[in-house]
C-alpha positions as CSV (number, residue, x, y, z in Angstrom):
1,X,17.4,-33.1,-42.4
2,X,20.0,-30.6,-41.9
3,X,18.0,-27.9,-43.8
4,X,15.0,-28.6,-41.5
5,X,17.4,-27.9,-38.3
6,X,18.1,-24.6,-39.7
7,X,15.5,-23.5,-40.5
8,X,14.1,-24.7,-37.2
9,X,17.1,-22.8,-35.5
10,X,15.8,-19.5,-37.6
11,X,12.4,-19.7,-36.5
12,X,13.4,-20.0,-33.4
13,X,15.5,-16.9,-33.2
14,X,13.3,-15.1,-35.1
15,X,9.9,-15.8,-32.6
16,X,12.3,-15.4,-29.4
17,X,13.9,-11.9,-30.9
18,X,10.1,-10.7,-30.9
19,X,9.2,-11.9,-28.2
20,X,13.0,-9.7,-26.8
21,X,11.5,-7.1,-29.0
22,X,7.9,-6.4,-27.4
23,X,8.9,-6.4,-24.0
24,X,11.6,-4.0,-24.4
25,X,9.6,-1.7,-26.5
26,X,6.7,-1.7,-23.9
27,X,9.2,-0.8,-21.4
28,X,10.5,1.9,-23.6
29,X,7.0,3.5,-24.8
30,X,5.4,2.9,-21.4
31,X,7.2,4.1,-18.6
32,X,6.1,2.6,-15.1
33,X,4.9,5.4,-12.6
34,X,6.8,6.1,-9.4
35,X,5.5,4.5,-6.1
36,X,4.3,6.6,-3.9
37,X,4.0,6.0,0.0
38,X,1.5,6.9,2.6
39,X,1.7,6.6,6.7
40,X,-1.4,6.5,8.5
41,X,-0.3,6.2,12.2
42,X,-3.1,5.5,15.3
43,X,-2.3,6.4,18.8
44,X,-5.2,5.3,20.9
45,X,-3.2,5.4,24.5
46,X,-5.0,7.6,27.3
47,X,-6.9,10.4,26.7
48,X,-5.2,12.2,23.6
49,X,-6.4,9.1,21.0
50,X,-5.4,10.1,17.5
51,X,-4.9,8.6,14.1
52,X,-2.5,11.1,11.9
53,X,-2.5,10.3,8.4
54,X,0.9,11.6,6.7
55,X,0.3,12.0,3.1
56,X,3.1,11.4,0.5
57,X,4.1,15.1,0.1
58,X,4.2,15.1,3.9
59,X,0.9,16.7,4.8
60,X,-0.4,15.5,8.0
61,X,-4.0,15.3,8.8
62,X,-5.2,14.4,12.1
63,X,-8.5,12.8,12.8
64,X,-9.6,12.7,16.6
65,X,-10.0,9.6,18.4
66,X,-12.4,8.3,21.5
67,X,-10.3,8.2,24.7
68,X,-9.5,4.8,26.2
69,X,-9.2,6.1,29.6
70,X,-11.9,5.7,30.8
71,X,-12.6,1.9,32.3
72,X,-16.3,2.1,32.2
73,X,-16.8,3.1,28.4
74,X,-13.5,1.6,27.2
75,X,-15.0,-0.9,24.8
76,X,-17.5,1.2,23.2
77,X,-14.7,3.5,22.4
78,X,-12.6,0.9,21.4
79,X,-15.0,-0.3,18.6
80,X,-15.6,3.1,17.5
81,X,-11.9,3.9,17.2
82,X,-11.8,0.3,15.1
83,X,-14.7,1.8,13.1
84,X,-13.1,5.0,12.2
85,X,-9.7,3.3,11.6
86,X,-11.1,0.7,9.1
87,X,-13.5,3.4,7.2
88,X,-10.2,5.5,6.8
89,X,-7.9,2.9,5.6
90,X,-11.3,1.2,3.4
91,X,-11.9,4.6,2.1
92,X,-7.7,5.0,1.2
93,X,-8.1,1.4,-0.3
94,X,-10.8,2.2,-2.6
95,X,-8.8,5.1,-4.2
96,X,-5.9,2.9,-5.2
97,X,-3.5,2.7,-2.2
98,X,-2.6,-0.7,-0.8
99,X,-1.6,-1.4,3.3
100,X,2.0,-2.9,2.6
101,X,3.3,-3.1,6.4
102,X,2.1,-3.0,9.7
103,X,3.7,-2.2,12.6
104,X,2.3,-2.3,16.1
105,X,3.8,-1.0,19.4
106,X,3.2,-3.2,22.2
107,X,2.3,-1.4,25.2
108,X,2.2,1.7,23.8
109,X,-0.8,1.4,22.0
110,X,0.2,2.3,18.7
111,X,-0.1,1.2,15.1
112,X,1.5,2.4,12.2
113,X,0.2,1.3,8.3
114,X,2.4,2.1,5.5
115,X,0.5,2.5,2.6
116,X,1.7,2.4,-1.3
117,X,0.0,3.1,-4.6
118,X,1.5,3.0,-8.1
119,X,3.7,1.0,-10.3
């Protein structure tokens, strides 16, 4: 009986020191890659409606918006902008980045993703 325990109590330390064993060594051999981060911010108040994508070395680019000024073509515009928007964040999606926050401005009309690929 007592010979059983032990060599119960070996096995035991033996399968959870491999088990110590893999993970470590995974972590060793394959080092996780950095996050990176990504702002994509939409302005869509007035006439200058723009959506300025920041990339992570800190490149902007700037992608022209339809105004919202104008009462009698507002919600045409509106779609389109929503169009554009979702095309540019589907189209960041599909090459790995992921929309982690989003922050919206009340009354100012603007919306800010923050977007992060990697790990």
């Amino acid at each position: 009986m007592k010979n059983n325990r032990l060599i119960l109590s070996i096995l035991a330390v033996c399968m959870v020191s491999a088990i110590c064993y893999g993970f470590i060594s995974k972590k060793l051999t394959d080092p996780a890659t950095p996050s990176k981060y990504m702002m994509v911010d939409v302005a869509e108040g007035g006439f200058n409606a723009k959506m300025l994508i920041t990339s992570p070395e800190g490149s902007p680019s700037e992608i022209d918006l339809l105004s919202l000024a104008a009462s009698n073509t507002y919600f045409n515009n509106l779609a389109a902008n929503d169009k554009t928007v979702l095309t540019q964040l589907n189209n960041l999606h599909s090459v790995g980045w992921d929309i982690i926050q989003v922050i919206s401005v009340s009354g100012g009309g603007s919306t800010r993703y923050i977007l992060k690929k990697g790990e």
